[in-house]
PADREN-33409 format. One record per residue: residue number from 1; x, y, z of N, C-alpha, C, O in turn. Coordinates in Angstrom, 2 decimals. Layout:
+-------+---------+---------+---------+---------+----------+---------+---------+---------+---------+---------+---------+---------+
| nukol |  n.east | n.north |    n.up | ca.east | ca.north |   ca.up |  c.east | c.north |    c.up |  o.east | o.north |    o.up |
+-------+---------+---------+---------+---------+----------+---------+---------+---------+---------+---------+---------+---------+
|   NUM |       X |       Y |       Z |       X |        Y |       Z |       X |       Y |       Z |       X |       Y |       Z |
...
+-------+---------+---------+---------+---------+----------+---------+---------+---------+---------+---------+---------+---------+
END
This chain:
+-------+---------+---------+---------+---------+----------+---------+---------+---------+---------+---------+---------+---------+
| nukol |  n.east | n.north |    n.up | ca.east | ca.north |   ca.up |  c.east | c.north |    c.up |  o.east | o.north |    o.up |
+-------+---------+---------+---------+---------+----------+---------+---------+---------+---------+---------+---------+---------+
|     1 |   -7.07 |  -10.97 |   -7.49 |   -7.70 |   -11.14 |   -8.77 |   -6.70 |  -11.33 |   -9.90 |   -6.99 |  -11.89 |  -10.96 |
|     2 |   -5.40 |  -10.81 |   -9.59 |   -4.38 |   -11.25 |  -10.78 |   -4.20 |  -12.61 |  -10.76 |   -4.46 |  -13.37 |   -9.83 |
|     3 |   -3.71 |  -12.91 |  -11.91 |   -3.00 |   -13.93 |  -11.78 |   -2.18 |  -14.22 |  -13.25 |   -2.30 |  -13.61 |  -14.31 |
|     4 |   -1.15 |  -15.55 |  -12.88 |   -0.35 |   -15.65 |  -13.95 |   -1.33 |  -16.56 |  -14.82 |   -2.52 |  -16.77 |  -14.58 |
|     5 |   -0.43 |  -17.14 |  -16.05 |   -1.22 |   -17.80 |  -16.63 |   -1.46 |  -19.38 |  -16.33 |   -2.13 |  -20.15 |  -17.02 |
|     6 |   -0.91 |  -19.60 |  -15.39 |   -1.34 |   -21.10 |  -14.93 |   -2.41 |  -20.73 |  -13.69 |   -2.75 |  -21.82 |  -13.22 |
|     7 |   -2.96 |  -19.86 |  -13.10 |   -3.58 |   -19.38 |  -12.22 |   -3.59 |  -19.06 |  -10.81 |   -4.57 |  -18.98 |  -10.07 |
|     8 |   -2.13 |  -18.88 |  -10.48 |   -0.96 |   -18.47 |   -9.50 |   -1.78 |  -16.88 |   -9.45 |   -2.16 |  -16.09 |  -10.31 |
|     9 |   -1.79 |  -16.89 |   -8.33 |   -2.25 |   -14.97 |   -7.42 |   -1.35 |  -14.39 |   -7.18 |   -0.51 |  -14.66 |   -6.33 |
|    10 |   -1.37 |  -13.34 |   -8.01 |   -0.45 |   -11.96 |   -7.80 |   -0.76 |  -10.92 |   -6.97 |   -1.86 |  -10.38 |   -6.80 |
|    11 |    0.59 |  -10.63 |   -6.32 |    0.59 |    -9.50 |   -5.50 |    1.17 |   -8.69 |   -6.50 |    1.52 |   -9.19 |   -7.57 |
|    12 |    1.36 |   -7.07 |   -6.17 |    1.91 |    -6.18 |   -6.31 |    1.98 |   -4.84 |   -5.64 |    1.20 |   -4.68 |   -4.70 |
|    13 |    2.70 |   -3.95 |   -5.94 |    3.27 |    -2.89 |   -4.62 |    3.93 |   -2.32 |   -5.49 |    4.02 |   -2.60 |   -6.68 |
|    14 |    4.71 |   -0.97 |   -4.54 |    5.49 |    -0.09 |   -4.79 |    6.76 |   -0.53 |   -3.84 |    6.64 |   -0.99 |   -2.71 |
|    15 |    8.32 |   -0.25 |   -4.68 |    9.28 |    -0.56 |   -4.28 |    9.58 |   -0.03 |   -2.90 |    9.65 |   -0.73 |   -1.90 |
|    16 |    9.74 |    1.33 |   -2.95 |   10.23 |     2.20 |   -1.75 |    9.17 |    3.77 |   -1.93 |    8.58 |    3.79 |   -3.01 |
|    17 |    9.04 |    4.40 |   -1.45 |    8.91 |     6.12 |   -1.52 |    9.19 |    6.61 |   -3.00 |    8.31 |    7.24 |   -3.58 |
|    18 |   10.30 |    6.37 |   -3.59 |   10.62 |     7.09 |   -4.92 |   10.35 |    6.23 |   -5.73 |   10.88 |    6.48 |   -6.81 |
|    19 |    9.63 |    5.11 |   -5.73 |    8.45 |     4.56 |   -6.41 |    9.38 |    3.29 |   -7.54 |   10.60 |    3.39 |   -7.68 |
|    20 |    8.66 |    2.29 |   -8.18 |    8.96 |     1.14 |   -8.51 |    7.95 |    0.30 |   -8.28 |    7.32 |    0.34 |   -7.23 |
|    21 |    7.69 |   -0.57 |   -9.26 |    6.75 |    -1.70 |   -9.42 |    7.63 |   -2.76 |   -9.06 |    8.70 |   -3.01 |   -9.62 |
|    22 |    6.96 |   -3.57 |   -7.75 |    7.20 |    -5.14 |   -7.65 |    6.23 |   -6.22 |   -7.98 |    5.13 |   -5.67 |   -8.10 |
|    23 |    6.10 |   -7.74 |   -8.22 |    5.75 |    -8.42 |   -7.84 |    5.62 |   -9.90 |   -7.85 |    6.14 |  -10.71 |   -8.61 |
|    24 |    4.70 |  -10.10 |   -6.69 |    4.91 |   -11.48 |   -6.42 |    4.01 |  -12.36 |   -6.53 |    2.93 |  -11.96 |   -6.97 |
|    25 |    4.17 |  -14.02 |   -6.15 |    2.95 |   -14.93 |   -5.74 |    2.51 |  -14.68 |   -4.67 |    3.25 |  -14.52 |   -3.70 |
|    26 |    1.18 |  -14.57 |   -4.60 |    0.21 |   -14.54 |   -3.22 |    0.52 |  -15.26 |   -2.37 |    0.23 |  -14.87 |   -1.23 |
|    27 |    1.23 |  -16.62 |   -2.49 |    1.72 |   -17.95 |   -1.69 |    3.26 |  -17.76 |   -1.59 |    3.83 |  -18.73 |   -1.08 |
|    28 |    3.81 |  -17.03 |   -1.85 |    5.61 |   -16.77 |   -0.96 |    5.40 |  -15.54 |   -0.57 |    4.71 |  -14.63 |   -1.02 |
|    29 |    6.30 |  -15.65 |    0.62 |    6.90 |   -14.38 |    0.71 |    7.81 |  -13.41 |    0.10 |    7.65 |  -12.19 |    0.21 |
|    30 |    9.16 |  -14.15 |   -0.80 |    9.68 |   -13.29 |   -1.20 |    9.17 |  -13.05 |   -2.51 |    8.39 |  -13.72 |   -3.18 |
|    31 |   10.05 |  -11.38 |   -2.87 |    9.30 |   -10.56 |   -4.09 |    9.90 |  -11.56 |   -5.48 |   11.04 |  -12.01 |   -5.35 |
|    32 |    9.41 |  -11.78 |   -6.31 |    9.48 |   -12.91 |   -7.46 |   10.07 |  -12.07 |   -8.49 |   10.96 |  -12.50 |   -9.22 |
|    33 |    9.39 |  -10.33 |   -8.62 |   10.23 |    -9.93 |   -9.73 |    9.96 |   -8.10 |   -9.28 |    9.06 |   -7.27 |   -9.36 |
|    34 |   11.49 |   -8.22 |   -8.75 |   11.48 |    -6.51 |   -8.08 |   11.58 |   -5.33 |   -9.12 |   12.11 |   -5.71 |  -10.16 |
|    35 |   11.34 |   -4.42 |   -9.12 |   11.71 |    -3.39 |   -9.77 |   11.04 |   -3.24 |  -11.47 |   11.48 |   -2.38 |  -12.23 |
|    36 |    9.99 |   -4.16 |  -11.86 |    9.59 |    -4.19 |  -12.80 |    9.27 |   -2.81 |  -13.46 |    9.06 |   -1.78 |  -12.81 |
|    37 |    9.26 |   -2.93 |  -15.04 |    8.83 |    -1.51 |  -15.68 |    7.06 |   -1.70 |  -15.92 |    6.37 |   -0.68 |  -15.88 |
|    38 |    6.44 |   -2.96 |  -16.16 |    5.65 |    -3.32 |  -16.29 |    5.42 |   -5.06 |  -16.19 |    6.25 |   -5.94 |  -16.39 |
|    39 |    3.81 |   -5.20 |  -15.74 |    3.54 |    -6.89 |  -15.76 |    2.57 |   -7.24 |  -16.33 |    1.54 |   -6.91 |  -15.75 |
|    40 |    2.35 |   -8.18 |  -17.88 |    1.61 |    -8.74 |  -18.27 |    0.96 |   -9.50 |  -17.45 |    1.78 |   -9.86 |  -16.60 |
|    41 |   -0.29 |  -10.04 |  -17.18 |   -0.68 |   -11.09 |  -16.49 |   -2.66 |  -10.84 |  -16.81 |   -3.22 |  -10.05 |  -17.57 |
|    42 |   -3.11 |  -11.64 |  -16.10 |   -4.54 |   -11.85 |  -16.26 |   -5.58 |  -11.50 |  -14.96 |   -5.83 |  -12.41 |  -14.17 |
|    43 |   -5.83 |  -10.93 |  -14.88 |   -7.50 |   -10.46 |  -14.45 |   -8.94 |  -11.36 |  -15.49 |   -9.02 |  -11.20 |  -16.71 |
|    44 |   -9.84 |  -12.16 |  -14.78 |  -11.09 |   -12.41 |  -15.34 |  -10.77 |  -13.62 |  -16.36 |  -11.80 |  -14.14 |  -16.79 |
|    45 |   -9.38 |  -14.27 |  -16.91 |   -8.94 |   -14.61 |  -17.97 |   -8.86 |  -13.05 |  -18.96 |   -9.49 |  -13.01 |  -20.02 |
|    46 |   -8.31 |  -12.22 |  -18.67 |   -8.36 |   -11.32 |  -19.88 |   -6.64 |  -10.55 |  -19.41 |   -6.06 |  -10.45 |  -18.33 |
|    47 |   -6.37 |  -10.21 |  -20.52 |   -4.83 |    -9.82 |  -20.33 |   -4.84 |   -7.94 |  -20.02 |   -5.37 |   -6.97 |  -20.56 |
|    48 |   -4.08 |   -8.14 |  -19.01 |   -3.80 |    -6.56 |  -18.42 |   -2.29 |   -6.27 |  -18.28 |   -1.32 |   -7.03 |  -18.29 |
|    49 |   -2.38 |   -5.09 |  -18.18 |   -0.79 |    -4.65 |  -18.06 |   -0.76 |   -3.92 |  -16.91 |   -1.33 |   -2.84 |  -16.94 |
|    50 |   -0.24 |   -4.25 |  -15.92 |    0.21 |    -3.47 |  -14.59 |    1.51 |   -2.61 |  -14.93 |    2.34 |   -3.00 |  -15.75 |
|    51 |    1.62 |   -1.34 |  -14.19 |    2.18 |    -0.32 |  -14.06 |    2.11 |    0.51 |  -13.15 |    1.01 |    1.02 |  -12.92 |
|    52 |    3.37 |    0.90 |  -12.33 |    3.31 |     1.77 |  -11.17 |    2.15 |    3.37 |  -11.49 |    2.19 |    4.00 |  -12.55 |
|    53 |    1.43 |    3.63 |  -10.58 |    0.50 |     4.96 |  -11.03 |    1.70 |    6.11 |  -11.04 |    2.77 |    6.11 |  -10.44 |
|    54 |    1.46 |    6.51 |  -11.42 |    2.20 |     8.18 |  -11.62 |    2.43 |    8.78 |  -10.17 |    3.50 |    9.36 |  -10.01 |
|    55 |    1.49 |    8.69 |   -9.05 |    1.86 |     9.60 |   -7.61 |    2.40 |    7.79 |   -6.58 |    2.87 |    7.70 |   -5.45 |
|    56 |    2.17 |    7.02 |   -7.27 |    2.48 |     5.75 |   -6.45 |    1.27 |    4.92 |   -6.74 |    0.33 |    5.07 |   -7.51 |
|    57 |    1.68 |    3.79 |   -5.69 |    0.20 |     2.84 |   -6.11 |    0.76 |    2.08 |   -7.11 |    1.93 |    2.18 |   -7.48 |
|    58 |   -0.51 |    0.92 |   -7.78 |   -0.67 |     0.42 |   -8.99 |   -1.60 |    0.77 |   -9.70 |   -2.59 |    1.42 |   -9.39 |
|    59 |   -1.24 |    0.25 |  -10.92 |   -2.52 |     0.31 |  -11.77 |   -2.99 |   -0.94 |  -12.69 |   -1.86 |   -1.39 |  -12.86 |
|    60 |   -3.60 |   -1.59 |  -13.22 |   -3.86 |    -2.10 |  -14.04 |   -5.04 |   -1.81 |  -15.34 |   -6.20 |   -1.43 |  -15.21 |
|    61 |   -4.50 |   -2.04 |  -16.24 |   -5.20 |    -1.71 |  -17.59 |   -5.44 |   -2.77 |  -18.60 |   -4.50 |   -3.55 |  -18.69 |
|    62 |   -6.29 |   -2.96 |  -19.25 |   -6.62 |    -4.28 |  -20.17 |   -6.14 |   -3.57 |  -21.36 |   -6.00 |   -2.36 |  -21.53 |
|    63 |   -5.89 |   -4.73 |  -22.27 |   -4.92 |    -4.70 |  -23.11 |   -5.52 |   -5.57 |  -24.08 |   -6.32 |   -6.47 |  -23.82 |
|    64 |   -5.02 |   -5.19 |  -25.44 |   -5.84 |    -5.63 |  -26.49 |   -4.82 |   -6.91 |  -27.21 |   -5.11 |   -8.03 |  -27.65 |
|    65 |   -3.41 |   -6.09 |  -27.08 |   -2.03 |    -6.45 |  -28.17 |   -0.87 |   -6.57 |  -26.91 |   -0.63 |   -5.53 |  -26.32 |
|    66 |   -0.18 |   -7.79 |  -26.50 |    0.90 |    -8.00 |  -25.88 |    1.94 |   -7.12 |  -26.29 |    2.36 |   -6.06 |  -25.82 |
|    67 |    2.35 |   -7.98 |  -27.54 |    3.28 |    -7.75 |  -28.75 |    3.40 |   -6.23 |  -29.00 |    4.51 |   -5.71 |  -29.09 |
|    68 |    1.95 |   -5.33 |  -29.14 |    2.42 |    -4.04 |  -29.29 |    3.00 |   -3.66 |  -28.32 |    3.95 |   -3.08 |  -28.84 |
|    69 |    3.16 |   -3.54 |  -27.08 |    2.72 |    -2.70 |  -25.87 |    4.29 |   -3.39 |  -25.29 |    4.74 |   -2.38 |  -24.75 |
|    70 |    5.26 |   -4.37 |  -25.10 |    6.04 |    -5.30 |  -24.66 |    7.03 |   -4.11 |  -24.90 |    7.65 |   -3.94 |  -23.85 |
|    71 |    7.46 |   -3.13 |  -25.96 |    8.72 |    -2.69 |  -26.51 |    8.22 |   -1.48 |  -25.82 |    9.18 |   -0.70 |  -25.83 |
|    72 |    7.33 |   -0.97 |  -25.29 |    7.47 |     0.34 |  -24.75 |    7.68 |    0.61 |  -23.12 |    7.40 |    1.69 |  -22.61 |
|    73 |    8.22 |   -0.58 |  -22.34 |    8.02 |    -0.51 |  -21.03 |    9.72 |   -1.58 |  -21.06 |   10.03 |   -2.49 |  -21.84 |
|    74 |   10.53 |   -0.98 |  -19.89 |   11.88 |    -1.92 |  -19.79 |   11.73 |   -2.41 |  -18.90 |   10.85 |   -1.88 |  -18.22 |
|    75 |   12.16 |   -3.21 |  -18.49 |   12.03 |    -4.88 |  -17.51 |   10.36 |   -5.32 |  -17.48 |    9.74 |   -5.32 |  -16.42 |
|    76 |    9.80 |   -5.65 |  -18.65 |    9.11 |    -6.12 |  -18.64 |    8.77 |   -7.98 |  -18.03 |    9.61 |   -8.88 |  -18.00 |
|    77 |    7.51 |   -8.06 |  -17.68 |    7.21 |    -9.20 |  -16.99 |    5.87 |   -9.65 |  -17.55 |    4.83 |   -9.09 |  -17.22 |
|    78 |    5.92 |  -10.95 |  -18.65 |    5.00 |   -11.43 |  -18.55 |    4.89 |  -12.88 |  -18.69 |    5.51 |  -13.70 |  -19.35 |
|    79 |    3.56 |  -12.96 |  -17.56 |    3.06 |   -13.89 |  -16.91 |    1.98 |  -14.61 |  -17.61 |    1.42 |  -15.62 |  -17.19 |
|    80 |    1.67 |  -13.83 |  -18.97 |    0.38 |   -14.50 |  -19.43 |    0.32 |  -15.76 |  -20.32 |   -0.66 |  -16.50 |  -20.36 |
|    81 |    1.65 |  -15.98 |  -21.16 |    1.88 |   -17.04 |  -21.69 |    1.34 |  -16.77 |  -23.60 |    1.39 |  -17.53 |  -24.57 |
|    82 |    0.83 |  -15.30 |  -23.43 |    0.20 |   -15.06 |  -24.60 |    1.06 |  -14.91 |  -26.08 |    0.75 |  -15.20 |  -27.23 |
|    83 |    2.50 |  -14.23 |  -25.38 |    3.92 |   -14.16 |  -26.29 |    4.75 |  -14.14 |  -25.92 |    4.86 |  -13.21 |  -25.12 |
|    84 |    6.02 |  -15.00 |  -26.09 |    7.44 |   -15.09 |  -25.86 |    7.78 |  -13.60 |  -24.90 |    7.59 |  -12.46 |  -25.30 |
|    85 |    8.25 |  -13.95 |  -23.74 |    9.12 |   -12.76 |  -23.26 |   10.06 |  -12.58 |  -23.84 |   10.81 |  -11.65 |  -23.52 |
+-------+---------+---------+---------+---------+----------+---------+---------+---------+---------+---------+---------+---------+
END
């Protein structure tokens, strides 16, 4: 259901055990952007922010403001095309 903003399918995961956000295109195998702090991208056409869950896992959350939300997460990733990385 993710996707970037040209409409490329996202995967995502946890790095190892002591946890880390990856991810990728649904169509390669290798990981596109390892170790992320967070990933802008789209669900529905609507902009979400992925983030590793707190015990592991992912999460995704919809999002109102890119721009706010971009300065509080490091190695940020976005895919949505909504504001300058």
């Amino acid at each position: 259901m993710a996707e970037d903003a040209d409409g490329r399918r996202l995967q995502f995961g946890n790095v190892g055990f002591s946890g880390g956000l990856y991810c990728k295109y649904a169509d390669e195998t290798e990981v596109r952007f390892d170790d992320c702090g967070c990933v802008f991208c789209l669900i529905h056409d609507r902009p979400v922010m992925v983030t590793e869950a707190r015990f592991g896992g992912v999460v995704a959350q919809p999002i109102v403001s890119v721009p706010a939300l971009q300065n509080r997460y490091r190695r940020n990733v976005n895919l949505t095309h909504l504001v300058d990385s």
